[in-house]
N, C-alpha and C positions, 0 to 999 in steps of 0.2 A: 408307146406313148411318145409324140414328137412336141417339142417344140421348138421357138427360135432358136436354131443354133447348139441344141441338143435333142437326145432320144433317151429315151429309158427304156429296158425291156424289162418288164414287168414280171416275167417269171424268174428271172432271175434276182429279180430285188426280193422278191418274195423267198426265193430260195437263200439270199444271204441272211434275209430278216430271220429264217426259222434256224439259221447255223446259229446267228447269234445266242437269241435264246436258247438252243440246243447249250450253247456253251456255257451261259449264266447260268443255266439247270445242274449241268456238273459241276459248278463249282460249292453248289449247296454247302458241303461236309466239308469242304476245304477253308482253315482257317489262312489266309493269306499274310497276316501278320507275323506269323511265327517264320515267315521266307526273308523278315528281314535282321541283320544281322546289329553289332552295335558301331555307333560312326567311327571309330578307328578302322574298321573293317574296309569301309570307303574311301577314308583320307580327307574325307570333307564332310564334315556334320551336315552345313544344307544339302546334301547329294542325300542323304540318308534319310533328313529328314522328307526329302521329296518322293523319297520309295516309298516310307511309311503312309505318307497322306495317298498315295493312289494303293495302297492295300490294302488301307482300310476304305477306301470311296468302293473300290471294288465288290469289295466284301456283297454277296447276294443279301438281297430285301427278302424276306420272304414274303406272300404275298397270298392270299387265298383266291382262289379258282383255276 
């Protein structure tokens, strides 16, 4: 797929889309939260609290179908 001043190749989008997913799927069982430690461990409270908000955004939906 071309357009102005770029291309896509499409099997390859596709192949990254289904690694994605592939990866969200393994994460099902894994609690991400427990990977973070407490902000002394950092040295800076906002540093730690910004690992917490992406472990938990992370964290898999689960989803039917």
């Amino acid at each position: 797929m071309d357009g102005p001043g770029f291309h896509v190749d499409v099997d390859r989008l596709e192949e990254a889309g289904g690694a994605i997913k592939k990866a969200v799927a393994e994460q099902d069982n894994v609690e991400l939260r427990g990977l973070v430690g407490e902000a002394d461990v950092y040295g800076h409270t906002p540093l730690r609290d910004a690992l917490m908000d992406v472990c938990v955004r992370w964290r898999p939906h689960r989803r039917s179908g």
